[in-house]
VEXMIRO-781365 format. One record per residue (C-alpha): x, y, z; residue in three letters. Coordinates in steps of 0.5 Angstrom, whole numbers, plus 500, padded with zeros to 3 digits. Each point is the difference from the previous one (the first is absolute). Example, Ala and Ser with C-alpha at 12.3 -4.5 7.8 and 13.67 -1.06 7.14 Angstrom:
# VEXMIRO-781365
525491516ALA502507498SER
This chain:
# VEXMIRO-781365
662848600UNK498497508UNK499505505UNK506498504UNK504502494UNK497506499UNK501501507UNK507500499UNK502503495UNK497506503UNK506503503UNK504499494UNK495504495UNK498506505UNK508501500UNK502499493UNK493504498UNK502507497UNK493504501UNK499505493UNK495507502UNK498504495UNK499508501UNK493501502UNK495506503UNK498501507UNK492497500UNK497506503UNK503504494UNK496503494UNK501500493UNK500507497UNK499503493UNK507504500UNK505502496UNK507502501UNK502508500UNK507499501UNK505497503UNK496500507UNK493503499UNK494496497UNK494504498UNK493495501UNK493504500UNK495498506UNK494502500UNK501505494UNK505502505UNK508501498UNK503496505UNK509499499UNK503494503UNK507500503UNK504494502UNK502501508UNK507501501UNK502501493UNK504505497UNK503501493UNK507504499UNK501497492UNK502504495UNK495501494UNK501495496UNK501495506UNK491503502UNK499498492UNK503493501UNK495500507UNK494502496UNK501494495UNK501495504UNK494503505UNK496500494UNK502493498UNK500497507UNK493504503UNK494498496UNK496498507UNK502504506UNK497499506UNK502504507UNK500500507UNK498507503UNK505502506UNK497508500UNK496505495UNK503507500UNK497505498UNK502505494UNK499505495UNK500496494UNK495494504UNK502495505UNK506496500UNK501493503UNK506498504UNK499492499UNK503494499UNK500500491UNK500493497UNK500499492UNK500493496UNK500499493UNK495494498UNK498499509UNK505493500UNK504504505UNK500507503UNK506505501UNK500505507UNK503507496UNK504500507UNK505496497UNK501503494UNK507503503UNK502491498UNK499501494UNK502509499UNK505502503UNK497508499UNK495498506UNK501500507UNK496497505UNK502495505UNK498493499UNK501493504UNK502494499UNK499494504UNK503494503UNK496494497UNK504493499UNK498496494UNK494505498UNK500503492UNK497507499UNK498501493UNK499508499UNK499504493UNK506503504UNK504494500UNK501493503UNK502499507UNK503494504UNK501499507UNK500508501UNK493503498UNK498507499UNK494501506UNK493501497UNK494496498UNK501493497UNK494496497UNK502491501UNK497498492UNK500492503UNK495502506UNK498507498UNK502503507UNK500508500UNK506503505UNK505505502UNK506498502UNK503502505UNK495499503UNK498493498UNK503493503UNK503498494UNK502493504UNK493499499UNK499502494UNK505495498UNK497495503UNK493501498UNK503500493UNK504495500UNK494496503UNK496503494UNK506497495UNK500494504UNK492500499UNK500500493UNK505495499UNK495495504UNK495503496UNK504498494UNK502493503UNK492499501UNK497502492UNK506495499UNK498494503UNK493501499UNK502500493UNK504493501UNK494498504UNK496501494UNK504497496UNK500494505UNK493499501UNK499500492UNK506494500UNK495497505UNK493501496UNK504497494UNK502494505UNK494500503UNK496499492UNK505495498UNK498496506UNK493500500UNK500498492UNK504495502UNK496497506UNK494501495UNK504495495UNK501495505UNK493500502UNK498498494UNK505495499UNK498497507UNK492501497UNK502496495UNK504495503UNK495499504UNK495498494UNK505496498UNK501495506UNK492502501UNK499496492UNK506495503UNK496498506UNK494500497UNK503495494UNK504496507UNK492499503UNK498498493UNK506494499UNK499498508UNK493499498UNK501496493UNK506497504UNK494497506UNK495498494UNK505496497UNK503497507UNK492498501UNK499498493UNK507496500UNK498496507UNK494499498UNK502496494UNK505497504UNK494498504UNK497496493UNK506497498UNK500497507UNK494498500UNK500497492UNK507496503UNK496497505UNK495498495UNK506498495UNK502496505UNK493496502UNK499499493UNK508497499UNK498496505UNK493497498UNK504499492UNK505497504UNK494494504UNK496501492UNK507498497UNK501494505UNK493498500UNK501500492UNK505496499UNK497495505UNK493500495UNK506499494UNK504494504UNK493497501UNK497500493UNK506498498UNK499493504UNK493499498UNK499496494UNK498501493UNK495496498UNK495503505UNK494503500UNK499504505UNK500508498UNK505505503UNK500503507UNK495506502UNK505502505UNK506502494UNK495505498UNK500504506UNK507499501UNK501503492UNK495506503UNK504502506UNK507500497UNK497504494UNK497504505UNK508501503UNK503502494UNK495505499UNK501504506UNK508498499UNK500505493UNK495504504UNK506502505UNK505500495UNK497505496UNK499505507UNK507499501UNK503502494UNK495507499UNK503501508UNK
């Protein structure tokens, strides 16, 4: 809850915040081994002297059983006694105390012995009672709300000792339900440190999940990247093979070229071997036959060359064909 909530809701806790006092004993009071001797006196020895102890402004006017139902219910109630000394007299049995005698049962809460007259009619005394809105008294007495009898209280939520009337009980209030308020905070606090344990556990369990998976992704990066390394690498090689067989292609058009260049050539010199053939053939034909006269030199030059030409055709056509 933010500040200005609380801030807010001040007013309405102090007004609807009823305060619970338990019964307690002054700070200056002593505890004291006493024991109860009748409806009024106790007996305590101190310093290995007998003392007796009385209630101040008490007196009992009960009848004998009405003394026997006190002593049980002293008996019962009194098992710590503590006293606030107000006079000492002295007398023929020992000194007596007048003072303030509070007993309690188990130390949770303390009874005042002046308001034994709330609890036995048998007993007079004045006892006052005091306006108190919204306050609870709980007392071995009894129970008291908005009307309290006066006496010292104990606060159990900031452990505040006080007598009331004396005491602000307006203050009071207010400091206990601070103190209330205090421990909600409190509570609210462990709640979310609990919740903000809780969230930084997903968070951590978020985080690990995380960086597992940025871990796979980098090896699967890592491992793509040897792949497009390999890739690469096998391009580069193709590109290099792609470049040798570009040159060795345009170096065997270069032959090819040049080789149709020499086709050509000796096309040319069949076709003049050829002619010049047919002109020996025309020539022999018209000499006449009874002659004598041996064969011309000149046909077998011309026998060698055309041989020579059709050697070199075969040879082309064989390079042709291994192309």
């Amino acid at each position: 809850m933010s500040k200005a909530k609380w801030i807010w809701l001040t007013p309405l806790l102090l007004a609807a915040y009823v305060v619970a006092y338990v019964s307690w004993i002054p700070p200056h009071a002593k505890l004291v081994q006493a024991y109860p001797v009748n409806a009024t006196h106790f007996t305590a020895y101190v310093n290995n002297t007998a003392v007796y102890i009385t209630q101040a402004g008490l007196s009992f006017h009960g009848s004998s059983a009405e003394a026997q139902a006190v002593m049980q219910y002293l008996y019962s109630q009194c098992r710590y006694i503590a006293v606030d000394v107000h006079n000492v007299l002295k007398t023929a049995r020992g000194a007596l105390w007048i003072a303030d005698v509070y007993c309690s049962r188990d130390g949770s809460m303390w009874l005042w012995l002046r308001w034994l007259p709330l609890r036995f009619t048998a007993y007079s005394g004045q006892v006052e009672f005091i306006n108190a809105t919204n306050t609870t008294a709980v007392t071995p007495a009894g129970t008291f709300t908005s009307y309290i009898p006066a006496g010292w209280y104990l606060d159990p939520s900031t452990k505040a000792v006080f007598k009331i009337p004396e005491a602000n009980l307006t203050l009071l209030a207010h400091v206990a339900s601070l103190s209330e308020q205090l421990k909600a905070l409190k509570a609210e606090l462990e709640g979310a440190k609990a919740d903000a344990g809780l969230l930084i556990a997903r968070l951590e369990a978020q985080l690990t999940a995380l960086e597992a998976q940025r871990r796979a992704l980098e090896e699967a990066l890592r491992q793509r990247e040897s792949e497009v390394t390999a890739l690469q690498a096998n391009l580069r090689a193709a590109q290099a093979e792609n470049d040798r067989l570009r040159s060795q292609l345009a170096q065997l058009k270069a032959e090819n070229d040049h080789l149709k260049t020499q086709l050509a050539s000796m096309n040319q010199t069949l076709a003049g071997l050829n002619a010049q053939l047919t002109s020996l053939k025309t020539q022999l034909a018209v000499q006449p036959s009874g002659g004598e006269e041996g064969i011309d030199p000149l046909m077998y030059v011309l026998f060698a060359a055309l041989a020579g030409v059709i050697a070199a055709f075969v040879i082309y056509k064989k390079k042709m064909a291994e192309e």
